[in-house]
N, CA, C and O atoms as a GROMACS GRO file, in nm:
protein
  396
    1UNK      N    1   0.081  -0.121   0.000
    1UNK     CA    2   0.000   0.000   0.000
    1UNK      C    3   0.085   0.127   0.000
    1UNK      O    4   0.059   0.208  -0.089
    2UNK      N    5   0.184   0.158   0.087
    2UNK     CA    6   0.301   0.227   0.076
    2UNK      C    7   0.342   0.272  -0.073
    2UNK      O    8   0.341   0.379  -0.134
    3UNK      N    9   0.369   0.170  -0.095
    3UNK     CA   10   0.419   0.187  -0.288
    3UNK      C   11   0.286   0.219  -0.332
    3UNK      O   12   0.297   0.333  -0.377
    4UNK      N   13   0.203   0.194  -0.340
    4UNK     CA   14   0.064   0.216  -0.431
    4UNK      C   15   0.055   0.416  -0.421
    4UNK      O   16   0.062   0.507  -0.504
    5UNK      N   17   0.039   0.407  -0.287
    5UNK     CA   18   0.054   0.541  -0.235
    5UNK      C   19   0.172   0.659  -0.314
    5UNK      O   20   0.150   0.765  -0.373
    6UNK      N   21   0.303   0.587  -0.285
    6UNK     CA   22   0.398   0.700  -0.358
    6UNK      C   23   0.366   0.686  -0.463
    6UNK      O   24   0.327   0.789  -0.518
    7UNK      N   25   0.364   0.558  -0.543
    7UNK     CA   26   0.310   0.617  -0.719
    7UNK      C   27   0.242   0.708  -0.758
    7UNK      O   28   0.276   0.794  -0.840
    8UNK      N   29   0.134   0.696  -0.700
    8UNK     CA   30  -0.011   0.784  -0.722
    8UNK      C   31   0.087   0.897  -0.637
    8UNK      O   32   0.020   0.994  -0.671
    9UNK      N   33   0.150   0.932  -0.588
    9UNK     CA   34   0.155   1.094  -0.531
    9UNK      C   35   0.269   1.132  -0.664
    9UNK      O   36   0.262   1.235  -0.730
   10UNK      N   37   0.343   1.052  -0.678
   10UNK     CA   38   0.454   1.107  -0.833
   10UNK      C   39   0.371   1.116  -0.960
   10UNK      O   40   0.438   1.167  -1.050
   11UNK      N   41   0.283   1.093  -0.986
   11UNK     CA   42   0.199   1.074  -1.090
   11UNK      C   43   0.102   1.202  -1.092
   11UNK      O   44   0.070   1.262  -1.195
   12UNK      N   45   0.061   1.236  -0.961
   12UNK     CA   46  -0.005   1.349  -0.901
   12UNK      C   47   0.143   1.458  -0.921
   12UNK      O   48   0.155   1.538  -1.014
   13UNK      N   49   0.204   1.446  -0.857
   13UNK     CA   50   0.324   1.586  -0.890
   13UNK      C   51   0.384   1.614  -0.997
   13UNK      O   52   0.448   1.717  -1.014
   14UNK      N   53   0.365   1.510  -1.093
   14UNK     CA   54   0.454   1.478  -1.209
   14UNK      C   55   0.292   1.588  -1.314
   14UNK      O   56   0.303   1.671  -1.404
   15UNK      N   57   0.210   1.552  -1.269
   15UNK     CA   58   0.063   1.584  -1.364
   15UNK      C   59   0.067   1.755  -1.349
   15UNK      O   60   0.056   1.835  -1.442
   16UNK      N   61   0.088   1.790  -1.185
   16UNK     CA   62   0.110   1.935  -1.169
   16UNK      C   63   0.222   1.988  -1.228
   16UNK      O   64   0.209   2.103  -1.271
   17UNK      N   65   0.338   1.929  -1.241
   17UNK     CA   66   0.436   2.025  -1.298
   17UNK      C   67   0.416   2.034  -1.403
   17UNK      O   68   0.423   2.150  -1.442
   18UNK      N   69   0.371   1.901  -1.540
   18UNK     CA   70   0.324   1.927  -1.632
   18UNK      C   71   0.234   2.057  -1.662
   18UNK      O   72   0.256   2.136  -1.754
   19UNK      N   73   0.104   2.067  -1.549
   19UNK     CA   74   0.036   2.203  -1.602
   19UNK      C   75   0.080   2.277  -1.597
   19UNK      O   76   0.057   2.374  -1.669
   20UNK      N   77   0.208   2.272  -1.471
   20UNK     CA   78   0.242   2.405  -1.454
   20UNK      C   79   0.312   2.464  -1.572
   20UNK      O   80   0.275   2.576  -1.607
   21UNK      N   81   0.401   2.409  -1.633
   21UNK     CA   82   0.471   2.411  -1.736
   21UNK      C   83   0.389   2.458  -1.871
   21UNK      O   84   0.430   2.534  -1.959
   22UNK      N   85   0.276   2.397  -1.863
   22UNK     CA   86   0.214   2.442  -1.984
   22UNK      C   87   0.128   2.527  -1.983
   22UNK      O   88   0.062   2.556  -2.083
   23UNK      N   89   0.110   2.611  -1.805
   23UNK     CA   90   0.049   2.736  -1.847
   23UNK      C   91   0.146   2.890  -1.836
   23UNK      O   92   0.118   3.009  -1.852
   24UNK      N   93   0.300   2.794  -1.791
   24UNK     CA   94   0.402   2.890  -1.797
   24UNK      C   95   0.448   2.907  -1.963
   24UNK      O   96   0.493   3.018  -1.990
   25UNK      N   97   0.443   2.808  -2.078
   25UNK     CA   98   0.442   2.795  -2.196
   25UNK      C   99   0.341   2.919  -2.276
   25UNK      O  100   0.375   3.009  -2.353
   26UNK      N  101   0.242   2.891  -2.238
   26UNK     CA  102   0.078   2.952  -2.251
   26UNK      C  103   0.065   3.041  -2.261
   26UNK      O  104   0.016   3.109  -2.352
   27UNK      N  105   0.112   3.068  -2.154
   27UNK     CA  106   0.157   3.259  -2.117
   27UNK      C  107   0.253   3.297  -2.175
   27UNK      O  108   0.206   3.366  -2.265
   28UNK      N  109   0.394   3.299  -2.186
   28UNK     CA  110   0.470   3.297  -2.292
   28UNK      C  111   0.441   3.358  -2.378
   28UNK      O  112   0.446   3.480  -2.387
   29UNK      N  113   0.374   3.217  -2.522
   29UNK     CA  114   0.309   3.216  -2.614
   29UNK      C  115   0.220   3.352  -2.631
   29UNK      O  116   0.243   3.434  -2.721
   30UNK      N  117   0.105   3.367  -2.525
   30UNK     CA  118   0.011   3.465  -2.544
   30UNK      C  119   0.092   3.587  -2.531
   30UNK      O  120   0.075   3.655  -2.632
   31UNK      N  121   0.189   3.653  -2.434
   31UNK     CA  122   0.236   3.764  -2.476
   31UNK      C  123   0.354   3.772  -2.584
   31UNK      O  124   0.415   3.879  -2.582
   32UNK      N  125   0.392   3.686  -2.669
   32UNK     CA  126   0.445   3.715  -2.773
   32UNK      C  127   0.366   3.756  -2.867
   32UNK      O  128   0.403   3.844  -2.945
   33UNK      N  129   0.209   3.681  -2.875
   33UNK     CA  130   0.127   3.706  -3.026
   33UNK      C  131   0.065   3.860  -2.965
   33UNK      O  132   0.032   3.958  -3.032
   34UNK      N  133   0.062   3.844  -2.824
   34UNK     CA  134   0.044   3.989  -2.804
   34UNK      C  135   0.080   4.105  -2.870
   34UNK      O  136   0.023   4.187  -2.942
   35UNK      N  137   0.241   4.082  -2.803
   35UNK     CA  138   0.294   4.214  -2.877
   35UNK      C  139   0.299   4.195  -3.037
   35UNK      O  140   0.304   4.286  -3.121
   36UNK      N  141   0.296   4.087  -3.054
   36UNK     CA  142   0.306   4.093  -3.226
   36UNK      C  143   0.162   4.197  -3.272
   36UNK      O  144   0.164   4.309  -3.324
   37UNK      N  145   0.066   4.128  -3.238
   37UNK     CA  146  -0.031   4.203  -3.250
   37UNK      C  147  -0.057   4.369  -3.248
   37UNK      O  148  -0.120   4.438  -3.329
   38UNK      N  149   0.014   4.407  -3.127
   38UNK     CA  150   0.011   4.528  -3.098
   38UNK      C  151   0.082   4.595  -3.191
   38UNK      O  152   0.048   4.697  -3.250
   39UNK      N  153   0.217   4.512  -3.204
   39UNK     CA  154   0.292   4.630  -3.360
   39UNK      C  155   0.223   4.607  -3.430
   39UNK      O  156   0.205   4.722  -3.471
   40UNK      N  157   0.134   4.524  -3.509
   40UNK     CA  158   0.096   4.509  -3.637
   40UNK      C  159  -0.046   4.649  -3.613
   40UNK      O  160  -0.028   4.747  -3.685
   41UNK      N  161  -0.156   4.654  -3.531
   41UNK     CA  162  -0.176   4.729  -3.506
   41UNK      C  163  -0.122   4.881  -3.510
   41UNK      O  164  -0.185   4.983  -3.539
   42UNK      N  165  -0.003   4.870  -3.478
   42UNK     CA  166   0.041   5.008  -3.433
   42UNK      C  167   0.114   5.094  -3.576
   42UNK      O  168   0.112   5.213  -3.606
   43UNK      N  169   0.196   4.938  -3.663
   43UNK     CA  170   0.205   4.984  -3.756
   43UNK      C  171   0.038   5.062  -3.833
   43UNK      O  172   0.012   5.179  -3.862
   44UNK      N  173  -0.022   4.972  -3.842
   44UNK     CA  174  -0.124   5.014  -3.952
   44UNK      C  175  -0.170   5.167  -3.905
   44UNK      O  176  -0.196   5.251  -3.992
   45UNK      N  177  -0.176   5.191  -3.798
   45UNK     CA  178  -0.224   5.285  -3.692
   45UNK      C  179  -0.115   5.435  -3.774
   45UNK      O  180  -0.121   5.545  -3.829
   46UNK      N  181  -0.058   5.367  -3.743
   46UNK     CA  182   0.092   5.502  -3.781
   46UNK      C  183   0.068   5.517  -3.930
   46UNK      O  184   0.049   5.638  -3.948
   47UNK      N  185   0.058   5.441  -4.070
   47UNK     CA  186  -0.002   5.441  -4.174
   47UNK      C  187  -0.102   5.527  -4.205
   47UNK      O  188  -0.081   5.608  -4.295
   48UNK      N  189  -0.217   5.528  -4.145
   48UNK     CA  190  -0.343   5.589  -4.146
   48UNK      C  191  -0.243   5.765  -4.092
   48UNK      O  192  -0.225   5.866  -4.160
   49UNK      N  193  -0.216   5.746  -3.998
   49UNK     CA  194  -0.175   5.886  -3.938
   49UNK      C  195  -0.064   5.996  -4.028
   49UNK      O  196  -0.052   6.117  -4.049
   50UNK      N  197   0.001   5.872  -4.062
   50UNK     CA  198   0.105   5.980  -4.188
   50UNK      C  199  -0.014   6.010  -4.338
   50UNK      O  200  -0.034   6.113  -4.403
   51UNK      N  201  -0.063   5.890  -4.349
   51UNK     CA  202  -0.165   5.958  -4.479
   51UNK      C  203  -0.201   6.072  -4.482
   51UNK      O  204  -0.163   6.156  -4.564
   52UNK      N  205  -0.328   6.099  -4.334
   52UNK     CA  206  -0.377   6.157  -4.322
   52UNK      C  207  -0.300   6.273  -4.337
   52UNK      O  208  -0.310   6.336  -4.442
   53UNK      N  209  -0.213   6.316  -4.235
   53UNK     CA  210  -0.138   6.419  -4.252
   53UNK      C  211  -0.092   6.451  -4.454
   53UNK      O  212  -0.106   6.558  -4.514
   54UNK      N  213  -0.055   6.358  -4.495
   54UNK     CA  214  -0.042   6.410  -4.616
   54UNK      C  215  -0.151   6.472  -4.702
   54UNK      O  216  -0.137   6.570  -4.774
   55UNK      N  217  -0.296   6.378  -4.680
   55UNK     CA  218  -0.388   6.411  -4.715
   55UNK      C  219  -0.424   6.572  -4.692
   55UNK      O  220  -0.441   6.647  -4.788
   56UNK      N  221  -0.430   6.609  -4.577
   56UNK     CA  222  -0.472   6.714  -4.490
   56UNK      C  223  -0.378   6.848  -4.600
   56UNK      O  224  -0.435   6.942  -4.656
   57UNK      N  225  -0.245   6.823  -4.604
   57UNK     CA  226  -0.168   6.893  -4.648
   57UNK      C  227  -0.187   6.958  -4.827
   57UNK      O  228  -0.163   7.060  -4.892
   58UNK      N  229  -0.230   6.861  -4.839
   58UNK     CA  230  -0.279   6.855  -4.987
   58UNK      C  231  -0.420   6.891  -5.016
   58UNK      O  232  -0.451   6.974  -5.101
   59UNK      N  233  -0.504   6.828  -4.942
   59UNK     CA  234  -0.681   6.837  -4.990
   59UNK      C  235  -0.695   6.989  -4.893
   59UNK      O  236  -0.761   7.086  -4.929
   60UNK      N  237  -0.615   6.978  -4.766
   60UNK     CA  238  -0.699   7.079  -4.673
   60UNK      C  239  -0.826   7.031  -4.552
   60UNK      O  240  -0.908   7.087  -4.479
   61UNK      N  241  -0.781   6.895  -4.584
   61UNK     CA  242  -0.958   6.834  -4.474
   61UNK      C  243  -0.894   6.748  -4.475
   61UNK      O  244  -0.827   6.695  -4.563
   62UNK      N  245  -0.930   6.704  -4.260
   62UNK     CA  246  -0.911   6.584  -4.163
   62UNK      C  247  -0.998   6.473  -4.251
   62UNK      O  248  -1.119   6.486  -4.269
   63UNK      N  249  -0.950   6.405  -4.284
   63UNK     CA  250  -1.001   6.241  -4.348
   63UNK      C  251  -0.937   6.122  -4.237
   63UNK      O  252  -0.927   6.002  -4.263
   64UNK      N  253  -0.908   6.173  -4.139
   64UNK     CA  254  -0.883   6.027  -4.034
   64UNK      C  255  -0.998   5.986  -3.992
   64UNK      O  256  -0.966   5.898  -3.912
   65UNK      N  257  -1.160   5.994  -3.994
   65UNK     CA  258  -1.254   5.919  -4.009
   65UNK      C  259  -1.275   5.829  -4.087
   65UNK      O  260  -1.318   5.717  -4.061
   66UNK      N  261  -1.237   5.888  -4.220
   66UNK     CA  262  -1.283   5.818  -4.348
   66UNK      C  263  -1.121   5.731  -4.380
   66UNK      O  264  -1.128   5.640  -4.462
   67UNK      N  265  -1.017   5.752  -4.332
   67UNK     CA  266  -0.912   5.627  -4.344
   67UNK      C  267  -0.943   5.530  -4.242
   67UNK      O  268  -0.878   5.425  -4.245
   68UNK      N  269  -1.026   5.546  -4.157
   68UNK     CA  270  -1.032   5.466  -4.009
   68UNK      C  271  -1.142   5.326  -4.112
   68UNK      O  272  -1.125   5.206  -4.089
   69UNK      N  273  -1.244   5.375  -4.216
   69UNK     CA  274  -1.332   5.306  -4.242
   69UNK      C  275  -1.263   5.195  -4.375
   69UNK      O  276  -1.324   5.092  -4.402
   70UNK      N  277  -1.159   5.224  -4.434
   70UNK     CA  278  -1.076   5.141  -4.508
   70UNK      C  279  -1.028   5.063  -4.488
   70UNK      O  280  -1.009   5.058  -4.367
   71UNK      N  281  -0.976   4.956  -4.555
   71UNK     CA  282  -0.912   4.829  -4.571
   71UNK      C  283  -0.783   4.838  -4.598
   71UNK      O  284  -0.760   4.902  -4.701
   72UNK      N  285  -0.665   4.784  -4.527
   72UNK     CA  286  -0.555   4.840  -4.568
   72UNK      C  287  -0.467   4.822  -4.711
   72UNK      O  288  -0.364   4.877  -4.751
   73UNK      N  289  -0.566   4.705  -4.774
   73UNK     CA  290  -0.566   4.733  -4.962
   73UNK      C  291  -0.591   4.838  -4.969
   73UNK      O  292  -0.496   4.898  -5.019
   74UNK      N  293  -0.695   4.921  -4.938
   74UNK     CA  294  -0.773   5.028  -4.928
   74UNK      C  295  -0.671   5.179  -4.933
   74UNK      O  296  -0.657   5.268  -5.017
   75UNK      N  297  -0.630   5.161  -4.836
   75UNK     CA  298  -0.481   5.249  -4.784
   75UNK      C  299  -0.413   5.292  -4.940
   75UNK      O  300  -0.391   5.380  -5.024
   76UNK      N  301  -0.401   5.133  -4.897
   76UNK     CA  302  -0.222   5.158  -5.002
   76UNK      C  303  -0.261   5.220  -5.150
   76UNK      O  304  -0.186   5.266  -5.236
   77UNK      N  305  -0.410   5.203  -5.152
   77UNK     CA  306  -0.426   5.243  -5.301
   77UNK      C  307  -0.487   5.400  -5.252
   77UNK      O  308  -0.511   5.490  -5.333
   78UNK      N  309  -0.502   5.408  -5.140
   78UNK     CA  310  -0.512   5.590  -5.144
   78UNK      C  311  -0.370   5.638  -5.144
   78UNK      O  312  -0.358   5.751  -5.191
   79UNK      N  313  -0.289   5.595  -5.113
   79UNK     CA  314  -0.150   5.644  -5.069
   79UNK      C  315  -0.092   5.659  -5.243
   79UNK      O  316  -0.004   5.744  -5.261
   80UNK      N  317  -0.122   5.606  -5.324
   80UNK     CA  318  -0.102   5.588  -5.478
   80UNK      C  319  -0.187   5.662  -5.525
   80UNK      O  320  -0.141   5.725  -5.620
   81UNK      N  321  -0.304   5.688  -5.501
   81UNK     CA  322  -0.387   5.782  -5.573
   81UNK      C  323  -0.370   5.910  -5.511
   81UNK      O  324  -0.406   6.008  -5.576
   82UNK      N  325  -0.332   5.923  -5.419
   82UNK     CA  326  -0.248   6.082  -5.379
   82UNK      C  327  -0.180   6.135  -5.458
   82UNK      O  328  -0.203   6.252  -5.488
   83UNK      N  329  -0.093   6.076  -5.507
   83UNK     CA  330   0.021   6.142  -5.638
   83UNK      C  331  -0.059   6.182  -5.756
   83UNK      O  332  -0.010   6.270  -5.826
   84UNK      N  333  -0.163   6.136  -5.789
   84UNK     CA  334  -0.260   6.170  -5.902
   84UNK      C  335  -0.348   6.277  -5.927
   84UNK      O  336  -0.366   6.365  -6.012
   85UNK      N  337  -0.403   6.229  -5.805
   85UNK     CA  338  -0.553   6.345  -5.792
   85UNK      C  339  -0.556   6.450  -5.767
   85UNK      O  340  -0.508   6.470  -5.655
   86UNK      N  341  -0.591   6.536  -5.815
   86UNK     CA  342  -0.624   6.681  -5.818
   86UNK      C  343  -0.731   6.753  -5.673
   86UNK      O  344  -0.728   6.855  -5.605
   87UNK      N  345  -0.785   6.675  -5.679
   87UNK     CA  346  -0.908   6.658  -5.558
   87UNK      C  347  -0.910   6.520  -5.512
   87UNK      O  348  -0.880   6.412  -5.562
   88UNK      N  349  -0.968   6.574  -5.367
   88UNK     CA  350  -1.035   6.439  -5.299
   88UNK      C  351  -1.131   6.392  -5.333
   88UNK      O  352  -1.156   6.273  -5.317
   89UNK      N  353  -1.199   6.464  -5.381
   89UNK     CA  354  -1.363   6.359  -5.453
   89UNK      C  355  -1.331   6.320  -5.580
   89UNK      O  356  -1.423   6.263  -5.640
   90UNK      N  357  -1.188   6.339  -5.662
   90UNK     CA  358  -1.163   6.251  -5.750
   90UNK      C  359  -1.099   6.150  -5.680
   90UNK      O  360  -1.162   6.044  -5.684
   91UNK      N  361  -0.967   6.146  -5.599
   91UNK     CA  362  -0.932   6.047  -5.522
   91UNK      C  363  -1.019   5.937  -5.468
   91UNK      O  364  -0.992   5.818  -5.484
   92UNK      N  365  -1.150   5.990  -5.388
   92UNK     CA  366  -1.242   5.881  -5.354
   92UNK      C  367  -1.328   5.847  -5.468
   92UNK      O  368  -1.395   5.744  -5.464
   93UNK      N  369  -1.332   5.944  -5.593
   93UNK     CA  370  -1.394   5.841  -5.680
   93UNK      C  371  -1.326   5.720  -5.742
   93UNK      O  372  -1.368   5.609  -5.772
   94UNK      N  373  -1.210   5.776  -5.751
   94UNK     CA  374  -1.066   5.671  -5.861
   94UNK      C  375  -1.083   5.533  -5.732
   94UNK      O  376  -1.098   5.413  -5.756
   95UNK      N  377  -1.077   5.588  -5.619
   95UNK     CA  378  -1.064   5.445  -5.505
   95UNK      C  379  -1.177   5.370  -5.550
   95UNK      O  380  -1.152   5.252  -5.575
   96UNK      N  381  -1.328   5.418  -5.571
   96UNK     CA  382  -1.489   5.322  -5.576
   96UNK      C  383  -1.490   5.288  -5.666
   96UNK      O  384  -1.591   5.229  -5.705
   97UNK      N  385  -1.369   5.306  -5.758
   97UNK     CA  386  -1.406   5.233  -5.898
   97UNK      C  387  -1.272   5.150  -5.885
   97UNK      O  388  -1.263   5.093  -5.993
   98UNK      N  389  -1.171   5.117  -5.812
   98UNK     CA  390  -1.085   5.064  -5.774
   98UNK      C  391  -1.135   4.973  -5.700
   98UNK      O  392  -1.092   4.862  -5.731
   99UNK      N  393  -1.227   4.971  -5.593
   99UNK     CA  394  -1.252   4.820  -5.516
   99UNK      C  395  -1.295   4.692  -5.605
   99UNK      O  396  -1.313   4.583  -5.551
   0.00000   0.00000   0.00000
């Protein structure tokens, strides 16, 4: 019974370190995709913010509403139709015939 006993308690400690291990893994894991996340975020974030500013500089009108509602295909083809357009309501037309 002795022996029956220590097995079952190594089997029991052996089961906890396992979890422990795999929610020290877990965690890990989750704040790496974290921060990944957060730059990828932060990039796109900073994207929208230099546009805008270019936009602003050029058209004369805050459009960080209307970049907030885009797709970042979306973006990149305003960031290309900037060099073109004469106006912003040609810019957002050249984009609606672009999606």
């Amino acid at each position: 019974q002795i022996q029956e006993q220590r097995e079952k308690n190594a089997i029991l400690d052996s089961f906890k370190d396992g979890v422990e291990q795999g929610l020290e893994q877990g965690i890990e894991q989750g704040i790496e995709q974290g921060i990944e996340l957060g730059i990828k975020q932060g990039q796109k974030e900073g994207e929208r913010t230099l546009l805008n500013r270019l936009l602003v500089n050029k058209y004369h009108e805050d459009c960080s509403t209307w970049l907030c509602s885009l797709t970042m295909e979306q973006i990149d083809l305003v960031s290309n139709l900037l060099l073109t357009c004469d106006t912003l309501q040609e810019l957002k037309d050249q984009l609606t015939g672009n999606k």
